[in-house]
Biotite code that builds the C-alpha atoms (Angstrom):
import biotite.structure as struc

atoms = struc.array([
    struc.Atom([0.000, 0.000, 0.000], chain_id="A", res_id=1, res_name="UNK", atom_name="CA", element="C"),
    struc.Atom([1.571, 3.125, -0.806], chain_id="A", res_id=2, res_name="UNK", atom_name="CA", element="C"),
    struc.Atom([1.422, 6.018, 1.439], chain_id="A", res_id=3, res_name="UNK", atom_name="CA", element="C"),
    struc.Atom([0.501, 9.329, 0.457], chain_id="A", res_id=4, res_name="UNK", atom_name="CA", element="C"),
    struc.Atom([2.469, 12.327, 1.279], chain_id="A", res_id=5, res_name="UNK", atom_name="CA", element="C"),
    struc.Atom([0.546, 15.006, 3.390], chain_id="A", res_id=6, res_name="UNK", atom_name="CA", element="C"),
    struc.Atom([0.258, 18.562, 1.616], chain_id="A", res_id=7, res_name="UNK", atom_name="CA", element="C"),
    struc.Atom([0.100, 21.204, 3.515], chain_id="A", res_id=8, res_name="UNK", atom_name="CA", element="C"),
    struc.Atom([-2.691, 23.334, 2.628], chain_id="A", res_id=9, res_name="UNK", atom_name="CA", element="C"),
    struc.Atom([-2.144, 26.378, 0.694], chain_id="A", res_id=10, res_name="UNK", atom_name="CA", element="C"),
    struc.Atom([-3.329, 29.538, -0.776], chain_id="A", res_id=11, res_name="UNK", atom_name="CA", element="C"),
    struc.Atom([-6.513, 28.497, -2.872], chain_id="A", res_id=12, res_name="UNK", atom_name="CA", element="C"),
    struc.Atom([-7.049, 29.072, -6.718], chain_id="A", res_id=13, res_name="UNK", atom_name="CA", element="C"),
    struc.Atom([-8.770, 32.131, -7.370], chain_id="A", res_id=14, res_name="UNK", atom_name="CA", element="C"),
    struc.Atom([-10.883, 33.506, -9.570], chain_id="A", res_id=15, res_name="UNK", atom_name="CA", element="C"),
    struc.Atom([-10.196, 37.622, -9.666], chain_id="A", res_id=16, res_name="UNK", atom_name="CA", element="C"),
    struc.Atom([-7.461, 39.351, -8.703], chain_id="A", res_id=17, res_name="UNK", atom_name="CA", element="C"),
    struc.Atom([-10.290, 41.071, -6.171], chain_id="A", res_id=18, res_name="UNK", atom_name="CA", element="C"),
    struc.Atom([-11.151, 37.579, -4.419], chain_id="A", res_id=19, res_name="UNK", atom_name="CA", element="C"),
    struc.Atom([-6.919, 36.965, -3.906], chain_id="A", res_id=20, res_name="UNK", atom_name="CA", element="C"),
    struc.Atom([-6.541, 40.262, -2.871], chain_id="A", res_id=21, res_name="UNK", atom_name="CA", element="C"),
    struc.Atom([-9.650, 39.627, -0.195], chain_id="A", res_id=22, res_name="UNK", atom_name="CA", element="C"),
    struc.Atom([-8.201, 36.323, 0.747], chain_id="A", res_id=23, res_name="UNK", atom_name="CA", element="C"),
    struc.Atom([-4.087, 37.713, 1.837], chain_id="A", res_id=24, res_name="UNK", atom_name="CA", element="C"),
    struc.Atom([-5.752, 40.517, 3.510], chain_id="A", res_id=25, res_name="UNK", atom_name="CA", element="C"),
    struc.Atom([-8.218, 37.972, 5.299], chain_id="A", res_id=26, res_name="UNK", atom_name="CA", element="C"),
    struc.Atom([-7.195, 36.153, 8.913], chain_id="A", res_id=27, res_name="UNK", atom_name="CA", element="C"),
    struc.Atom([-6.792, 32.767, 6.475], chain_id="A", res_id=28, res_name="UNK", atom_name="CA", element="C"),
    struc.Atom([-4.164, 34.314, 4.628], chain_id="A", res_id=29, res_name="UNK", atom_name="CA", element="C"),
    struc.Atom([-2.265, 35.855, 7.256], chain_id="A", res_id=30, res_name="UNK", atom_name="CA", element="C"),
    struc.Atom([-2.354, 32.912, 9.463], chain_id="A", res_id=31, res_name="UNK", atom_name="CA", element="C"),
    struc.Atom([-1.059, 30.903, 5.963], chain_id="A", res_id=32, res_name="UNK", atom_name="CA", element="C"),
    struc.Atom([1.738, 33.326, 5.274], chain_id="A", res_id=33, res_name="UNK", atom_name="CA", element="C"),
    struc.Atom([3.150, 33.030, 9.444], chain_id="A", res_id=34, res_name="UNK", atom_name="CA", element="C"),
    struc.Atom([2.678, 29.409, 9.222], chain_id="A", res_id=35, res_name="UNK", atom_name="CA", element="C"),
    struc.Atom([5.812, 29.777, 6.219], chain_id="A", res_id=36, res_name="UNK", atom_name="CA", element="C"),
    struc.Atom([9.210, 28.814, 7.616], chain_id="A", res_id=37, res_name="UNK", atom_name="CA", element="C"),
    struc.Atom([11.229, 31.811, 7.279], chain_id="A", res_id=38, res_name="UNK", atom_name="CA", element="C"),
    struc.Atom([13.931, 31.392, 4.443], chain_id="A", res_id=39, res_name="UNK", atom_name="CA", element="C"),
    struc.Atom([17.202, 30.316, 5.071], chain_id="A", res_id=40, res_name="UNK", atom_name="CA", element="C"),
    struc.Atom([19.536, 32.796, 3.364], chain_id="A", res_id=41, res_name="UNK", atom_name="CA", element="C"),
    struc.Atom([19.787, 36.304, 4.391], chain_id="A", res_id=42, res_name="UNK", atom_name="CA", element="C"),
    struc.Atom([20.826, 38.195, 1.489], chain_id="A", res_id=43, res_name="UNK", atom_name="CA", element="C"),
    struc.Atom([22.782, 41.253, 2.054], chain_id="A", res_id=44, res_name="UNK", atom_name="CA", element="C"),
    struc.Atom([20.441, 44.705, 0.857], chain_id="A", res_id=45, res_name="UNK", atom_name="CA", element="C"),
    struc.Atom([21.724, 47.274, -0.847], chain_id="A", res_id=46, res_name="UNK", atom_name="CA", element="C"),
    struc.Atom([22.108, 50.802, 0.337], chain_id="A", res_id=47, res_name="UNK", atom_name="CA", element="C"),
    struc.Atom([21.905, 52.526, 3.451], chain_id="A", res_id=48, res_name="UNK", atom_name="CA", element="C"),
    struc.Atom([22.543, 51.451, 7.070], chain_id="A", res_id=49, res_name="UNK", atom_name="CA", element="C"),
    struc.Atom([18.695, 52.054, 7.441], chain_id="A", res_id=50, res_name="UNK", atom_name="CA", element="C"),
    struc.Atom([17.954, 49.665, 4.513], chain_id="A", res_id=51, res_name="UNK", atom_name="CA", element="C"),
    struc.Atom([19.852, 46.802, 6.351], chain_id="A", res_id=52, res_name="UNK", atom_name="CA", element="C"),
    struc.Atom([17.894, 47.639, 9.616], chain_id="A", res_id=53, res_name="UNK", atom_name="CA", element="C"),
    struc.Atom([14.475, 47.889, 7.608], chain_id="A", res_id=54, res_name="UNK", atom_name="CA", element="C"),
    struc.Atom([15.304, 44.509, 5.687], chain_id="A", res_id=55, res_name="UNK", atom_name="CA", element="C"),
    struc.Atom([16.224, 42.605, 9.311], chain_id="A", res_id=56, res_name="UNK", atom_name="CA", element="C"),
    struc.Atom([13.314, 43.887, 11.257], chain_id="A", res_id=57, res_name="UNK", atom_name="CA", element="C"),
    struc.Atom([9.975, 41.781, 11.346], chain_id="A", res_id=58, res_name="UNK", atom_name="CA", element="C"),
    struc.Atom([7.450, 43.102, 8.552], chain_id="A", res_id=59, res_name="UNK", atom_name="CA", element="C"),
    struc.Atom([3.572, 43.254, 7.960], chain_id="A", res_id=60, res_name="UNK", atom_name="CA", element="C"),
    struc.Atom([2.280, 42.963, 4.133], chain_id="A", res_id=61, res_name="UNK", atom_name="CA", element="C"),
    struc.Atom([-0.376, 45.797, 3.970], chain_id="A", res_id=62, res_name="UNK", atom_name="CA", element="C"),
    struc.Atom([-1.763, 47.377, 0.609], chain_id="A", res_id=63, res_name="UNK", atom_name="CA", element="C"),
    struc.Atom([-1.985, 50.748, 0.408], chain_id="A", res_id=64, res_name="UNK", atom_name="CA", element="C"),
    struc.Atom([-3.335, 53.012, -2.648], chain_id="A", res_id=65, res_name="UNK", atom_name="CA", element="C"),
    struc.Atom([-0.883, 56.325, -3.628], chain_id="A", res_id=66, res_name="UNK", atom_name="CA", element="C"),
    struc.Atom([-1.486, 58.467, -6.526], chain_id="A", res_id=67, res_name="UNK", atom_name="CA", element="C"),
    struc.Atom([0.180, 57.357, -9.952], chain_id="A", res_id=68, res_name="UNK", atom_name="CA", element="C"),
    struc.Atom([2.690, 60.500, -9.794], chain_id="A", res_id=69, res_name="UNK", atom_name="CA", element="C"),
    struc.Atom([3.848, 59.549, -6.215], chain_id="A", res_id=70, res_name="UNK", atom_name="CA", element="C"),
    struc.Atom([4.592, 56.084, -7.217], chain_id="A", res_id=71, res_name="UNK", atom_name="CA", element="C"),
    struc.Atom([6.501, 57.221, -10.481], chain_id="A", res_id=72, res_name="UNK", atom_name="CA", element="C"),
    struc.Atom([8.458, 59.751, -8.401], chain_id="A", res_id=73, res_name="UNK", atom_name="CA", element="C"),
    struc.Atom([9.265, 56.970, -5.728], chain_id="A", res_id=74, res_name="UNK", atom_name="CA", element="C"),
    struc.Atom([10.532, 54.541, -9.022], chain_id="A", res_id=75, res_name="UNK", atom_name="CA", element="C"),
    struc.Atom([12.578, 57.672, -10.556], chain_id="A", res_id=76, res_name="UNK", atom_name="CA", element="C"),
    struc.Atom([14.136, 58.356, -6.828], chain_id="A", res_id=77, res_name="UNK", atom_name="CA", element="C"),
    struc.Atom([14.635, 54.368, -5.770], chain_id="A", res_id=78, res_name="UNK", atom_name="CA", element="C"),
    struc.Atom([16.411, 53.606, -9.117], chain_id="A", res_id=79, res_name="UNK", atom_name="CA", element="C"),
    struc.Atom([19.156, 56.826, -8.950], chain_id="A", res_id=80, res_name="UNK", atom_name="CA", element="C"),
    struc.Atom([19.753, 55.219, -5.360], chain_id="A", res_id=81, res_name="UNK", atom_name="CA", element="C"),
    struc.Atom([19.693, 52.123, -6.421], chain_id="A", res_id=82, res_name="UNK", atom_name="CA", element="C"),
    struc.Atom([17.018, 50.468, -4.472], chain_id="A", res_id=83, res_name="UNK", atom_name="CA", element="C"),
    struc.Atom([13.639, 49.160, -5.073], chain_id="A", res_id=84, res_name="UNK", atom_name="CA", element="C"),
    struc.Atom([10.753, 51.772, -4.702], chain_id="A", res_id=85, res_name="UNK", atom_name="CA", element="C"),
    struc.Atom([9.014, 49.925, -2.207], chain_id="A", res_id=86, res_name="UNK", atom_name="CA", element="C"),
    struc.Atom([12.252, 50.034, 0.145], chain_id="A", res_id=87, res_name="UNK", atom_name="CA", element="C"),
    struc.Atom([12.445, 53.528, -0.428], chain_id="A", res_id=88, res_name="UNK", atom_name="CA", element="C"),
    struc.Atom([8.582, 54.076, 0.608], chain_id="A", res_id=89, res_name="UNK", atom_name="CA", element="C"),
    struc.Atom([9.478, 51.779, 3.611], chain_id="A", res_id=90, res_name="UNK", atom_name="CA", element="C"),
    struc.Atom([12.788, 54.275, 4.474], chain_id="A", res_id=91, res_name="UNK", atom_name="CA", element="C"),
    struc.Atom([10.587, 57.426, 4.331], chain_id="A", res_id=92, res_name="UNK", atom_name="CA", element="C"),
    struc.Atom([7.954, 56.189, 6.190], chain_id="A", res_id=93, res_name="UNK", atom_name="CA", element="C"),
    struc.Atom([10.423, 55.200, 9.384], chain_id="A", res_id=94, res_name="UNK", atom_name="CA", element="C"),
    struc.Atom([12.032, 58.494, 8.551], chain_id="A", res_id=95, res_name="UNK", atom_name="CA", element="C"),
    struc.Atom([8.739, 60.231, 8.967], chain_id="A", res_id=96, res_name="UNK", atom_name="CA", element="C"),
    struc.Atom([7.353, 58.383, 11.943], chain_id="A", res_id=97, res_name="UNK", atom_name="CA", element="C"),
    struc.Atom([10.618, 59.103, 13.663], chain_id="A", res_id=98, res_name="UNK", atom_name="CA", element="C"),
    struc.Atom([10.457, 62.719, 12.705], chain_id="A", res_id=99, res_name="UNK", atom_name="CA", element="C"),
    struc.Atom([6.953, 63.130, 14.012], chain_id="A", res_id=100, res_name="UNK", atom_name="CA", element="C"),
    struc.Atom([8.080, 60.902, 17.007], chain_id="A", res_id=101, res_name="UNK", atom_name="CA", element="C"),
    struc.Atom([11.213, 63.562, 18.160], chain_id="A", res_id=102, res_name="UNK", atom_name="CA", element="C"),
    struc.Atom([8.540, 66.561, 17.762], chain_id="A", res_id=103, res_name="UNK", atom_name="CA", element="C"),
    struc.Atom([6.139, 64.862, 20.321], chain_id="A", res_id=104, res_name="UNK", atom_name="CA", element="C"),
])
């Protein structure tokens, strides 16, 4: 008799972008993506000192809408720096909440 190997369950096929979209941003998907072992090679960002502390500390996926120019001006900035955008959106944001942070 052969034996079957157990799959562990995983993200389920979807039908619109809308009903994936629904199902990261649910409980069920957050509770899939913790249940992921955490990868085993580290590899080294580029940049800053603030990149490498940004890229080590513990994350949370959200989605969050910004106006088409913003975004464009984010790619322009990131690439002349040699980043990705979204680590350069990350940066000012920890920038900014520090700023706002001292002022208190």
């Amino acid at each position: 008799m052969k034996k079957h190997a157990v799959q562990e369950p995983g993200p389920p096929k979807f039908a619109t972008e809308q009903e994936e979209a629904d199902w990261w941003a649910s409980s069920a998907g957050r509770k899939f993506l913790k249940s992921l072992p955490a990868s085993g090679k580290v590899k080294a960002p580029a940049g800053s000192k603030l990149v490498a502390k940004l890229a080590a500390s513990r994350s949370v996926q959200i989605a969050l809408r910004l106006p088409s120019p913003d975004i464009a001006k984010a790619r322009e900035i990131a690439e002349r720096k040699g980043i990705g955008y979204q680590t350069l959106l990350k940066m000012i944001v920890h920038e900014g909440l520090r700023r706002v942070e001292r002022q208190s």
